[in-house]
N, C-alpha and C positions, 0 to 999 in steps of 0.2 A: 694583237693576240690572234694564237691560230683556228683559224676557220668556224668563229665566232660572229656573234650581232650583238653590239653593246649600245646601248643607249645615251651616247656622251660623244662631246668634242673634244675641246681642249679645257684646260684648267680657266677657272673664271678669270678674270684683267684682275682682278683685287692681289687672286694671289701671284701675281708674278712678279709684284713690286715690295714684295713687304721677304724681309732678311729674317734669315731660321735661328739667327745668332743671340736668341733672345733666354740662355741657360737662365743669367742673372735677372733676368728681369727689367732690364734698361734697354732693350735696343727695339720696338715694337714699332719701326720705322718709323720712329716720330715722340710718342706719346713716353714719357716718363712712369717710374712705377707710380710716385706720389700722385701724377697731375691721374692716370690711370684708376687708383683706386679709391682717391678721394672725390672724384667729383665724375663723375663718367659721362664723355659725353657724348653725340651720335658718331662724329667723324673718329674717337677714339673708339668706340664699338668696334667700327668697321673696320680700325686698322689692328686691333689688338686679336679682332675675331680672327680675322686672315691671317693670322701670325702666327696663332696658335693651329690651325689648321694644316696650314706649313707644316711647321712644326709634327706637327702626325706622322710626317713621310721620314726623317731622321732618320737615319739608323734603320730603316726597315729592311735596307740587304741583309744589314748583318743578324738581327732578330732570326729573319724567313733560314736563312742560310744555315745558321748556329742549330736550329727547330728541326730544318731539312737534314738536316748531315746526322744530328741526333738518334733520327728515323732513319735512317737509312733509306732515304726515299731520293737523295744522291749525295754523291760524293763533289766537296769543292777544291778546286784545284786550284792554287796561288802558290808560285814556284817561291815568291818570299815569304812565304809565311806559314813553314810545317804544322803551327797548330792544327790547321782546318784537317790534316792529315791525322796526326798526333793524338792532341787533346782529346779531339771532340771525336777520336772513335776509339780512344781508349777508355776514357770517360776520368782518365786523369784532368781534371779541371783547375785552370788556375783563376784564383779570387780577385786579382788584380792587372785583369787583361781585357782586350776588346769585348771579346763575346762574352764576358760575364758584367764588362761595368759600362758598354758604349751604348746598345739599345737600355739598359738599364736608367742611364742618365738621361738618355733624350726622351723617355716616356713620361718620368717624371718632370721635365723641361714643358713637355705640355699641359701636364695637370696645374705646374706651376703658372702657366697661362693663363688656363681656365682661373685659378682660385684668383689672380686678381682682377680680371674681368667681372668674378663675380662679385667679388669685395665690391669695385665699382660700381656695380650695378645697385644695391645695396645702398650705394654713398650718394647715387647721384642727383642732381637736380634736376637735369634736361628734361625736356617734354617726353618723355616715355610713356604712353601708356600703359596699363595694368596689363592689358593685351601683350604688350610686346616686352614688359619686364619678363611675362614668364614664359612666350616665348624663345624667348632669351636663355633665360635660365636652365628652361628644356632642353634646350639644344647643347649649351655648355655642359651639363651634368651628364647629357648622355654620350656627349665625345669623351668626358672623364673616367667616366667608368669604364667605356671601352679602350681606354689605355690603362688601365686600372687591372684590367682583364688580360689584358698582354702581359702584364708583371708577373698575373699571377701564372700564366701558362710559362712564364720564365722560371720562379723560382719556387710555386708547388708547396712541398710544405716546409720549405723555409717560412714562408709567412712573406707580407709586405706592409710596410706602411699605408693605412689608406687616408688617415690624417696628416697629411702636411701643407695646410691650408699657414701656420705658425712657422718661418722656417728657421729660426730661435727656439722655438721648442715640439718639437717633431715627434707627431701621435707613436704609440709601440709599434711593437710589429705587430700584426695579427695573422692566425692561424688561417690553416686552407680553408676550411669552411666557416670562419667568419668571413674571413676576408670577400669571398662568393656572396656570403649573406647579405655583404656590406653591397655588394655592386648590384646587387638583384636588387634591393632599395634603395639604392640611389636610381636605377634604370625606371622605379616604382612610382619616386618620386617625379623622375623628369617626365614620365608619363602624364603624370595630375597637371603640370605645369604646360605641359603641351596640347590636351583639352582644353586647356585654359587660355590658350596661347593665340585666337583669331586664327585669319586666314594667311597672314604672311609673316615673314621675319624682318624684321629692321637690320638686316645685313646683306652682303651678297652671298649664295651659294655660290660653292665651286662645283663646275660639271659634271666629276663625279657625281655629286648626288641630284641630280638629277630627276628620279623617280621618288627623292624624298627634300624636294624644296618649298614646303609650306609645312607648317606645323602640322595639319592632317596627316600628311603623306611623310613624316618625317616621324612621327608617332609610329608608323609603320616598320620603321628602320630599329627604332627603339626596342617594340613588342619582338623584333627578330634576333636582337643581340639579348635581350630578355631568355628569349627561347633556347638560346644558345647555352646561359648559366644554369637554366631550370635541367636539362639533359644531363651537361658535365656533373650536374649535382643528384642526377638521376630524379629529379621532382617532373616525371612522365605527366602527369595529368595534368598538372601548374602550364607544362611544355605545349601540351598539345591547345590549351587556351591560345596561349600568347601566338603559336603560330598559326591559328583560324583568324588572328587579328593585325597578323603582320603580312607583309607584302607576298606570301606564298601566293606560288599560283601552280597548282597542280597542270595544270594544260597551258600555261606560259614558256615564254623563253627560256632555257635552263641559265643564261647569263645576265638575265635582266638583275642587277644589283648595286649595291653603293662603293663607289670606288674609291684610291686614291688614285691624283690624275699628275700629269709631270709632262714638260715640254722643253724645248729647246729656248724659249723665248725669255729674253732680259735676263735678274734674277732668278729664274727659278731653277728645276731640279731635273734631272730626266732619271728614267728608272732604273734603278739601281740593282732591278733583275735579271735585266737583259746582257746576253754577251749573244758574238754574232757566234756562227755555226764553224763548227771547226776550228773555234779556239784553242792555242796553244796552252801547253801546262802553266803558264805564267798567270791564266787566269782560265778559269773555265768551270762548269757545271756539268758533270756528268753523271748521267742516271744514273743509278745502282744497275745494276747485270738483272739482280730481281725482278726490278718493274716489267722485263721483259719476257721472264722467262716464266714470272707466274700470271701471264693476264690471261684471259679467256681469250679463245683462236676466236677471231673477230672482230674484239674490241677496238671502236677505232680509237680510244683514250690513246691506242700508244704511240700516236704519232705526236704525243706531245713531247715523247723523244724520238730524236732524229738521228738515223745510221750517218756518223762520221766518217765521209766518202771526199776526194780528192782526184784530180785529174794526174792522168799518170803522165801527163804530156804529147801522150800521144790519142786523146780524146777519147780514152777509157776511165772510167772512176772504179778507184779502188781504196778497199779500207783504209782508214787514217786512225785507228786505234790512238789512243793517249794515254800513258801510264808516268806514274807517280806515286812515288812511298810504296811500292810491290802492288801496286792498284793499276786495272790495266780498265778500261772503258770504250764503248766502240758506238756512247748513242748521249748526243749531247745533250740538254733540259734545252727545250725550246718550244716553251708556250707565250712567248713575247715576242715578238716580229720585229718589233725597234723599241728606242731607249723612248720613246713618246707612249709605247701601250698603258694603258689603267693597269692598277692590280686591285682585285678583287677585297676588299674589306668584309664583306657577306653577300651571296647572290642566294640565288632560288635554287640552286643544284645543291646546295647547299641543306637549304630549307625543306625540302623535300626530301631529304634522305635522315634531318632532325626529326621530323615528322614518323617517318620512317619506325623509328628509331623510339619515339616516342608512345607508342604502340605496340610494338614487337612482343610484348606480355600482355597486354590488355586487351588485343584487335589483331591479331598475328595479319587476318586478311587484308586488312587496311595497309599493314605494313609492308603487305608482299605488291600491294596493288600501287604504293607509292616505292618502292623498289622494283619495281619494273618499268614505272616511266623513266627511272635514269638506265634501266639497261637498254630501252628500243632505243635511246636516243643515242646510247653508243654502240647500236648494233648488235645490240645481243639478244638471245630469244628472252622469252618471260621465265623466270627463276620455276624452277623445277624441286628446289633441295624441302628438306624438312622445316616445319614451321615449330619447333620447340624456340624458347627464346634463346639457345644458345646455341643453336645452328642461326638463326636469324640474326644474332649478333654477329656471326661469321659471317655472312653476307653483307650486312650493309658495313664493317667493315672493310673488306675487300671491294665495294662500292665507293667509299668513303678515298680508298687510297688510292684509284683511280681518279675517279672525277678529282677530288682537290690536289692531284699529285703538285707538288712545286708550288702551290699558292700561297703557304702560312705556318706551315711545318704539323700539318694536322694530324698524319700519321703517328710521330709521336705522342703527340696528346691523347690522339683516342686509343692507341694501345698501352698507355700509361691508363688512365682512365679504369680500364681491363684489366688491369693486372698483368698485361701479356708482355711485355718491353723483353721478357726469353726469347720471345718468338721472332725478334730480329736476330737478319745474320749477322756472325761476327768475320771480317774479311781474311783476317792475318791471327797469329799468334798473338798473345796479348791483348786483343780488343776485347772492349767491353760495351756493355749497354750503362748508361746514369738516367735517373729519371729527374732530375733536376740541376739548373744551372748554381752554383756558389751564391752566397751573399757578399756582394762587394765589401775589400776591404775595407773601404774608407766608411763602411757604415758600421756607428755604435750601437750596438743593439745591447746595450746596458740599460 
């Protein structure tokens, strides 16, 4: 990642050995569903945890990608595949295609994980302690809910399943603010469970988490995707609890955070966001024209895009523009250095600008005091504008679309969120804005 301090290596030895192929429920490099959910035992923990873990990273190109193009925060270029052109900036959507049913299945593929892990846990006999059932439990409910949470920044107010623990008989759907309600007490509950939980886990961490590898510190990670629901949901004061109790740190690293991590090594995955500089139409990320032409003169965010430049042969570099579908681009997404970098699941730049955010009515100066450590730290002087909450939502918006430009498809979300999804450009004739993805066909919502 570019010109960064992240706190990680590589992916833990666990996960490098355990297969993502685990949709059905049978492949969990070893352990069967039955022998899994009926009897659970420590070596099945470890290999079922790691699987499900995996399993996380699935489909997260195409989630970030489908989120990012949505926003207008870049354009993706695949010469075979006009959708990404098409579809997703027309906002003609189809119900039975990748970017509406592929990250869809594979989030639900890990909750499917988790539920029988927990079943198991549940059924087991082994020597587990109290400690380390809940543990356990904490930690499983709190990676659930935050795929739980990705569905719903997928499909809004279609609604999602949040019960499919049965998958013979599969809970309703539920609406947008149940469904939040649902994952803020489920996040409630893996909190009680990770108090509860001792000082370690009976499994391996993978090195993304790093800064949350004990139950303590892993509580921390919790309290911050907590903090994340309480904002979207607009519950500011619920918000501002949970982030004096989660891993904020006002005068810390802006990237100190929980990742997913990916490697060249054996089985595993490398990341699925990277392409190298100067990719051809056949595959590429390119920033919208916008990111460039509205940042603040200084801002160094915007060298997370990079002017696409070429040797003219005679040891002069000159433009390399790309264009495709009457879309023309001259500055490629490159906050990933190689196919090995982390991508950020939630950091502190992040956290700070929730914070933020979560005061902007209540504490305007607080809000301005914690939007300004992310302007010094991109080089920008301290915020000058008006402190009404709707000039202040305009700020840490435009804060928001920088720092997290290309991480998770955030822009859309916070300006859906706002009501403002007008306020994207439309590139060509015909384009539009959608503020959410279809319901798969294949799902009966009878």
């Amino acid at each position: 990642m570019k010109n960064i301090k992240i706190y990680i290596t590589i992916i833990a030895a666990a996960l490098l050995t355990v297969s993502c192929e685990v949709e059905d429920g049978r492949n969990l490099n070893g352990p069967t569903t039955d022998s899994i959910t009926g009897d659970l035992s420590r070596g099945e923990l470890q290999e079922t945890m790691a699987g499900a873990l995996a399993d996380m990273r699935d489909r997260l190109g195409t989630q970030v990608d489908a989120q990012a193009v949505a926003g207008r925060e870049y354009w993706r270029f695949q010469s075979s595949d006009p959708r990404w052109t098409g579809d997703l900036l027309t906002g003609t959507l189809d119900n039975n295609t990748f970017y509406t049913t592929n990250a869809y299945a594979a989030r639900y593929a890990t909750v499917k994980d988790l539920n029988l892990l927990l079943t198991g846990l549940e059924n087991t006999t082994a020597d587990f302690s109290a400690e380390e059932i809940a543990a356990t439990r904490g930690f499983a409910n709190t990676i659930k809910a935050h795929e739980l949470l990705m569905l719903i920044n997928q499909q809004y107010n279609n609604g999602i399943r949040i019960d499919v623990s049965d998958p013979d008989n599969l809970g309703p759907f539920v609406d947008l603010n149940g469904s939040l309600t649902a994952v803020f007490e489920l996040l409630s509950s893996s909190a009680s469970d990770l108090l509860n939980g001792g000082n370690q886990f009976p499994f391996s961490i993978p090195s993304g988490f790093a800064i949350a590898s004990s139950p303590e510190e892993f509580l921390k990670f919790n309290r911050a995707l907590a903090a994340r629901v309480e904002v979207y949901r607009g519950n500011y004061a619920s918000a501002n609890t949970l982030l004096q109790n989660s891993f904020m740190d006002l005068a810390g690293d802006l990237y100190t955070g929980v990742y997913y991590t990916f490697s060249l090594t054996g089985a595993d995955v490398t990341n699925p966001l990277f392409f190298a500089l100067n990719s051809s139409g056949a595959n590429a990320r390119i920033a919208h024209p916008t990111y460039i032409t509205d940042a603040e003169p200084g801002d160094i965010r915007v060298d997370k895009a990079v002017l696409r430049e070429v040797d003219d042969g005679n040891g002069n570099l000159v433009a390399n523009p790309v264009t495709q579908s009457n879309l023309t681009g001259n500055y490629d997404v490159f906050i990933y250095e190689s196919n090995e970098d982390p991508v950020a699941i939630i950091r502190n730049e992040e956290l700070i600008l929730l914070y933020a955010e979560a005061n902007h009515i209540s504490n305007p100066s607080v809000a301005v005091s914690a939007i300004d450590i992310v302007r010094t730290a991109a080089g920008l002087p301290a915020y000058s504008g008006g402190t009404s909450p709707n000039e202040l939502v305009d700020e840490i918006l435009m804060q928001r679309r920088y720092s997290l430009f290309a991480e998770g498809g955030h822009r859309w979300i916070d300006l859906r969120r706002f009501g403002r999804l007008d306020e994207l450009p439309l590139d060509r004739p015909g384009d539009a804005t959608f503020e959410q993805f279809p319901t798969p066909l294949t799902e009966n919502r009878g």
